[in-house]
C-alpha positions in Angstrom: 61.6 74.8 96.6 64.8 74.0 94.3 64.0 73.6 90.3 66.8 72.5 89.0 69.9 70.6 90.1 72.4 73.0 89.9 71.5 75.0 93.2 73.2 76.0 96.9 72.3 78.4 99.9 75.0 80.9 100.5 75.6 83.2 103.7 78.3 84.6 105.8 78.5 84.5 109.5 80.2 85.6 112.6 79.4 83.9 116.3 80.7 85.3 119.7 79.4 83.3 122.6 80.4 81.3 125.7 83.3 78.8 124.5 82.3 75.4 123.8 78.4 75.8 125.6 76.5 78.2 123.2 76.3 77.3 119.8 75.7 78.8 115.9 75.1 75.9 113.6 72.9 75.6 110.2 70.5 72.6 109.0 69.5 71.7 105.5 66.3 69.6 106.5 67.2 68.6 110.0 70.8 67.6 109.0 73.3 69.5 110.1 75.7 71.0 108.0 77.1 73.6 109.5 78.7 72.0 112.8 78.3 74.1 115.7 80.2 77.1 116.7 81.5 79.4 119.1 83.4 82.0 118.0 84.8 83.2 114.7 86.9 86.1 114.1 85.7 87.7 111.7 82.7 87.3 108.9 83.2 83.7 107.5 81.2 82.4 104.0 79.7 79.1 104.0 78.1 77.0 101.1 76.0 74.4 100.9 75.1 72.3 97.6 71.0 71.6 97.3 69.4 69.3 95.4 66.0 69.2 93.8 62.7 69.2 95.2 61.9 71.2 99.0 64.1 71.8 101.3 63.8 73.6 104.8 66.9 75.7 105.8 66.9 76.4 109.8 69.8 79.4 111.6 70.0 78.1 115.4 71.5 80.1 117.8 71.0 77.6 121.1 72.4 78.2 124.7 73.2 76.4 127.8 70.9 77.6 131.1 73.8 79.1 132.8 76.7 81.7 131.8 77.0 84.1 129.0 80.1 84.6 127.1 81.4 87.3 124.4 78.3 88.9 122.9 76.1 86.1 123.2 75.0 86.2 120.1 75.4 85.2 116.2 75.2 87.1 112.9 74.4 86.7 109.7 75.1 89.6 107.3 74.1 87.7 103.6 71.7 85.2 102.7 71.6 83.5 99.0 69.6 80.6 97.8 70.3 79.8 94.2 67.8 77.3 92.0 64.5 78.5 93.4 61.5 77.8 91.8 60.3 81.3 93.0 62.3 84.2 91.0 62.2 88.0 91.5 59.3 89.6 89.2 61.9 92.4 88.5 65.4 93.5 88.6 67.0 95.0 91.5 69.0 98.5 90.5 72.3 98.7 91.6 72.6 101.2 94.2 74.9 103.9 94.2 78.9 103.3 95.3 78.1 99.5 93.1 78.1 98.6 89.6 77.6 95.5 87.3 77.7 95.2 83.8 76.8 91.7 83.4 73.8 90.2 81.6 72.4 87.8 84.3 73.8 89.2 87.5 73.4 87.8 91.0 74.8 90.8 92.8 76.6 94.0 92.4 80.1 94.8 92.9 81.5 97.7 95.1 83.7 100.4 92.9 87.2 99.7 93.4 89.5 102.1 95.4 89.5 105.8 92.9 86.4 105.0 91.5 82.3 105.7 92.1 78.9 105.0 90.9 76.8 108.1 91.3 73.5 107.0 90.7 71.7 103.8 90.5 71.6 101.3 87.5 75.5 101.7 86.8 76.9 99.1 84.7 80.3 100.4 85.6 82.0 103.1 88.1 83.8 106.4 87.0 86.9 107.1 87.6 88.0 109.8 90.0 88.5 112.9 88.8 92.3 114.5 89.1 93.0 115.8 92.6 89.8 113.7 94.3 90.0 110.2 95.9 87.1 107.3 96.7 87.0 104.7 98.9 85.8 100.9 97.9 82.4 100.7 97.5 82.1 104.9 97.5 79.1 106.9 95.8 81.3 110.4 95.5 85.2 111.6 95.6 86.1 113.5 97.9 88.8 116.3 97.2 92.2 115.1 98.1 93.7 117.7 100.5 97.3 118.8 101.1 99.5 116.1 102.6 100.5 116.2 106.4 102.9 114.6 108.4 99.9 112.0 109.1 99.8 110.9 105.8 103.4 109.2 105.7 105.1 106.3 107.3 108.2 105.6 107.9 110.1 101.2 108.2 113.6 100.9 109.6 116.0 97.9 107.6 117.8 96.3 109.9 120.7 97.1 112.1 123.6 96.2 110.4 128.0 96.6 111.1 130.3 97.6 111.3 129.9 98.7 115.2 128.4 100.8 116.1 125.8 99.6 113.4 123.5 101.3 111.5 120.0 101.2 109.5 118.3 103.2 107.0 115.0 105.3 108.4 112.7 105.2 105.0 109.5 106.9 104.4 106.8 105.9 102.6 102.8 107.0 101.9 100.1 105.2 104.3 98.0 103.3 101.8 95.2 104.1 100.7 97.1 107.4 99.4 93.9 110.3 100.2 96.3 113.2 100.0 97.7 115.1 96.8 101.4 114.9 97.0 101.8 117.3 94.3 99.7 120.4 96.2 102.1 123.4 97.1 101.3 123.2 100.2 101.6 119.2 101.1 104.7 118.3 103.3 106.9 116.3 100.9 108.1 112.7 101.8 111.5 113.3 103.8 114.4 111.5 102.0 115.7 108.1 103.1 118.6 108.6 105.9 120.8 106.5 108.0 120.6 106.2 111.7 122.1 104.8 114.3 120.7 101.5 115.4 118.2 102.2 118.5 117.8 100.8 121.8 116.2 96.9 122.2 113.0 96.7 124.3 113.8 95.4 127.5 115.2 91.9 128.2 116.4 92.3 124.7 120.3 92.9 123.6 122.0 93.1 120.3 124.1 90.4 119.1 127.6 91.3 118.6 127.3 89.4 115.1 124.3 90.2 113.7 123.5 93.3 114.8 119.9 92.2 116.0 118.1 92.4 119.1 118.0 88.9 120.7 116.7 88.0 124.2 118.9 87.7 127.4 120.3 83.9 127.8 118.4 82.2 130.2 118.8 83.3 133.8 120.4 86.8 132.9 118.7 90.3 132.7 118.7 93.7 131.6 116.2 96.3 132.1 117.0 98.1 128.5 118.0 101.5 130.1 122.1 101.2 130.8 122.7 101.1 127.0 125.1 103.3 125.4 124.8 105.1 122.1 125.4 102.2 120.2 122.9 100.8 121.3 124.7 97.5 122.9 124.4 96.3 126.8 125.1 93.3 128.7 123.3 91.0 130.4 123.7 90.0 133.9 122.6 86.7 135.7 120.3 86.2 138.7 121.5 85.3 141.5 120.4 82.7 143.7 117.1 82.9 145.5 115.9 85.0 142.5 114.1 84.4 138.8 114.9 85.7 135.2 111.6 85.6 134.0 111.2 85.9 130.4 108.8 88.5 129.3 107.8 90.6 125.6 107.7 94.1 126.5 107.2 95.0 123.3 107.1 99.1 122.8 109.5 99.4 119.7 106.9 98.6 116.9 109.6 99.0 113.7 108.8 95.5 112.6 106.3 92.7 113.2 106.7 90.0 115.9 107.8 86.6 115.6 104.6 84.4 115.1 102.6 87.1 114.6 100.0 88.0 111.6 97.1 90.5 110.3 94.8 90.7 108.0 91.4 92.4 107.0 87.7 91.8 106.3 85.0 94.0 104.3 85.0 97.3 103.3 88.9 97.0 103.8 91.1 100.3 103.2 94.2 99.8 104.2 95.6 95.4 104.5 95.5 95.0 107.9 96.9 96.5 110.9 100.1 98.7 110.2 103.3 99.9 112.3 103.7 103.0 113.3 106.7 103.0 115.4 105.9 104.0 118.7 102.3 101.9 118.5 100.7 100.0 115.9 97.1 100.5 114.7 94.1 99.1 112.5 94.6 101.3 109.6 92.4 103.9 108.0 90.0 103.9 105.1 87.8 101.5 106.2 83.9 101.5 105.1 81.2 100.0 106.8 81.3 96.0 108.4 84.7 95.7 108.1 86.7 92.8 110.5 90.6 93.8 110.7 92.8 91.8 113.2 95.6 91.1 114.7 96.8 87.8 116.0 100.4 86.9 118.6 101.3 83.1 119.2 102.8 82.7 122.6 103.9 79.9 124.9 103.9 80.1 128.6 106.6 78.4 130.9 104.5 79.2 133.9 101.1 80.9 134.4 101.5 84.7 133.8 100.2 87.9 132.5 99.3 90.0 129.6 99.0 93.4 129.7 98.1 95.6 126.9 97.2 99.6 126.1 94.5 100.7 123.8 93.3 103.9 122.2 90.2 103.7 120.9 89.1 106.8 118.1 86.0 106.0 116.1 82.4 106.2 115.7 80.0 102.7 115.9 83.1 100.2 116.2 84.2 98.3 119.0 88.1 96.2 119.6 87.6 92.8 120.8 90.2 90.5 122.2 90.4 87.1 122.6 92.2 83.7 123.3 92.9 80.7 122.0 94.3 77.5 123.5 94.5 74.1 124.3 93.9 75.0 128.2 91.4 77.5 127.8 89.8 80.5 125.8 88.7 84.0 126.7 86.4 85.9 124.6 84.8 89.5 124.7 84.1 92.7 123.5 87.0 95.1 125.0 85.7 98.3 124.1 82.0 99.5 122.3 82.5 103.2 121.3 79.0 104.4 120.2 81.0 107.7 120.1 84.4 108.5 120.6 86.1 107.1 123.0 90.1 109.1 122.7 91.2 107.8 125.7 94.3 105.0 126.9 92.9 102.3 128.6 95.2 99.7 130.1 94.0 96.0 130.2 95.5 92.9 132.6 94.5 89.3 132.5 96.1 86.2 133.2 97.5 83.7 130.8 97.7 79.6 131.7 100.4 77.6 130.8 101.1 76.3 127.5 100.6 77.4 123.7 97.8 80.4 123.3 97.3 82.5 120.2 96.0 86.4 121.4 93.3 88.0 118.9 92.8 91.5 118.6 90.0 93.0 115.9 88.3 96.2 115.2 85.2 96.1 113.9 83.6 98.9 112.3 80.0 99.0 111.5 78.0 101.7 110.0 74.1 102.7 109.6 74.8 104.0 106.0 75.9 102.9 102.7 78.8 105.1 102.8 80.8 106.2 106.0 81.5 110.0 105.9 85.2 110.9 105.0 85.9 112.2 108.5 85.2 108.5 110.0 86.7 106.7 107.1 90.3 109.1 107.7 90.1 108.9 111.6 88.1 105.7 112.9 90.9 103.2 114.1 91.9 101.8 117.3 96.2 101.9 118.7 97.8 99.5 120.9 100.6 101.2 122.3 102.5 98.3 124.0 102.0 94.7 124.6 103.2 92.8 127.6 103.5 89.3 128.3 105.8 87.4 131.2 106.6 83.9 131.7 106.7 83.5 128.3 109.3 81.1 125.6 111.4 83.3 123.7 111.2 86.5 125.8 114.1 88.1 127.6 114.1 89.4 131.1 114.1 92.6 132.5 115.0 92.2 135.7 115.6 89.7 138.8 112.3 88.4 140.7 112.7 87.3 144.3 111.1 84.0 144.6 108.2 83.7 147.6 108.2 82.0 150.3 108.0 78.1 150.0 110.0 78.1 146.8 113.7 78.6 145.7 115.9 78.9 142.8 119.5 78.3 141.6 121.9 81.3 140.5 121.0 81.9 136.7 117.4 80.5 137.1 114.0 81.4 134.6 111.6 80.8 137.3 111.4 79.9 141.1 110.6 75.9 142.0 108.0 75.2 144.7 109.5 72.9 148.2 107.6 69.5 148.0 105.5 68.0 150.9 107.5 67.9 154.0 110.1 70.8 153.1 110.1 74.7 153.4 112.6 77.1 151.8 115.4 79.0 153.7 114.9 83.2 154.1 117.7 83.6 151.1 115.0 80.8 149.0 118.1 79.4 148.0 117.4 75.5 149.3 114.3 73.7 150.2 115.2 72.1 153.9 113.1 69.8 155.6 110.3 70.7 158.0 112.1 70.1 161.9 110.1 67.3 164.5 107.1 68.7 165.3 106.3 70.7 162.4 105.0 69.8 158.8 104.0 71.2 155.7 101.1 69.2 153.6 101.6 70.7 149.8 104.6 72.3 147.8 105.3 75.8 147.6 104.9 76.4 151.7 
């Protein structure tokens, strides 16, 4: 029942079912105004306005009779209801690692990043003490140890001329910073030095006038591994009776991809999904229901492939990867470490034509207020590559002979399937028609 006029219902959700059969949606008195819904991300907030008088508020979680998809199920982490006629018949305390300081408060806030609430009924958190650390949302510091070569990070600028071209290696702390720099014993941050620009992931040279790694013209190759010290190479074309298929092979993680974006959820300590270099990885820090992904727009040509490595190190968290297109979404639960699970796992599925976005998350949940320091230092998942062919905008790394029943032209991106009535040659060079006698019903024979 809703007193007054000012009033609204308030929760955050995540879904993960079967694409476009199973449903999540929300109903203020049989209306719905939540419409329904399959799959989200990560932890989404919805509000609704209420208006005087009673009011029944119905969660449905409704299914289709035949597949399951994802983890066939939704969540709901927070409930409010504002306006009630009903009202506590006391205060709630604050608990510890939360604060407010607020006459009238609805909720408590978490203690920012270096602060803590060690007892209940804070108004506000205390700092840190010098040479200890808190995560958000913590009830203690924790001591900050000597700095190790796992506590920095390092960028490259770009390449840039004159040849043989060059770019500056810099260093920087991972954020949150948990370490003392200023211990005795802490490895220092190594100075900022110049290098020589590196090799380009396959498929992939670097342009005579910029200096940056651009992808093989159509029809041409190179498989990344003739390259001198400079780190140029040429491309060569295909000839006839094979493809240049274009393909990300991405391994060199210096800087983010085209199209690509991150982000985080929750408990968050560190933005979002950071490079490392050689891999790229969810970050560390994090507290307990915390959401942080990572998201790749690609286009495909022609069906093909992805092909990606994980390493999975945490305790109650799981990766999760998904699609999402115009022709057709995926959606699942990768990995469930209830555990550790310190292992790389390689994963293939196949990818239709046209536009699809790729979703990565970690989620991290936790039984406790507060996740120990070991899990909030160490729990994190890697990718170590990401692979994609017959993709716009990749480069390829080698020639592809076409099958039989289809051809292609010197300096061609993909083979072309005979029609009805035709067959290729054995060099798949020309489609020629089937002889007297003979026939062939459907392309690509």
């Amino acid at each position: 029942s809703i007193l007054g006029s000012i009033a609204h219902v308030h929760f955050t959700y995540r879904v993960d079912a079967e694409r476009n059969y199973d449903f999540f949606y929300f109903e203020v008195d049989g209306v719905m105004v939540l419409p329904k819904t399959s799959f989200t991300l990560t932890y989404v907030d919805f509000r609704a306005n209420l208006t005087a008088g009673y009011h029944t508020l119905r969660w449905i979680y409704a299914k289709d009779g035949s597949l399951s998809g994802g983890e066939d199920a939704a969540f709901i982490d927070m409930i409010e209801v504002s306006g009630t006629r009903f009202a506590d018949d006391a205060c709630t305390p604050c608990q510890k690692g939360t604060s407010t300081a607020k006459y009238g408060s609805e909720r408590c806030d978490d203690c920012p990043l270096n602060t803590y609430a060690n007892s209940e009924n804070m108004t506000s958190c205390k700092p840190c003490p010098t040479g200890t650390y808190s995560f958000e949302g913590s009830a203690s510091c924790l001591p900050r140890l000597a700095c190790t070569e796992n506590d920095f990070d390092f960028n490259h600028t770009r390449c840039e001329g004159p040849r043989p071209g060059t770019q500056l290696l810099q260093y920087h702390w991972l954020e949150p910073i948990i370490c003392d720099p200023s211990n005795p014993a802490s490895v220092p941050l190594p100075a900022s030095q110049p290098l020589a620009c590196g090799p380009c992931d396959s498929g992939f040279h670097r342009n005579e006038r910029t200096y940056q790694c651009v992808a093989c013209d159509s029809g041409s190759y190179t498989d990344g591994k003739g390259q001198g010290n400079d780190g140029f190479t040429t491309c060569t074309p295909c000839g006839a009776g094979q493809a240049a298929i274009k393909e990300f092979n991405i391994t060199n993680f210096d800087a983010w991809m085209a199209n690509s974006d991150s982000g985080c959820a929750g408990k968050c300590g560190s933005r979002g999904w950071r490079l490392r270099g050689d891999f790229i990885d969810s970050g560390v820090g994090h507290g307990l229901n915390v959401d942080v992904w990572f998201s790749f727009d690609v286009e495909l040509y022609q069906p093909g492939t992805l092909s990606f490595q994980y390493f999975l190190n945490c305790s109650l968290c799981k990766l999760t990867f998904s699609t999402e297109g115009p022709h057709g979404n995926l959606n699942g639960s990768i990995a469930n470490a209830y555990g550790i699970l310190a292992k790389n796992v390689d994963v293939t599925l196949d990818l239709p034509i046209g536009p699809t976005t790729l979703f990565f998350n970690f989620n991290k949940q936790s039984t406790t207020f507060d996740s120990t320091e070991e899990s909030r230092r160490n729990d994190l998942v890697r990718l170590n590559y990401i692979f994609v062919d017959g993709v716009q905008g990749g480069g390829a790394s080698s020639c592809t002979p076409c099958s039989q029943g289809s051809v292609a032209n010197q300096g061609a991106d993909m083979c072309t399937n005979c029609t009805a009535g035709y067959q290729s040659n054995a060099q798949s060079t020309n489609c020629v028609a089937c002889p007297p006698g003979q026939f062939s019903s459907v392309s690509g024979v």
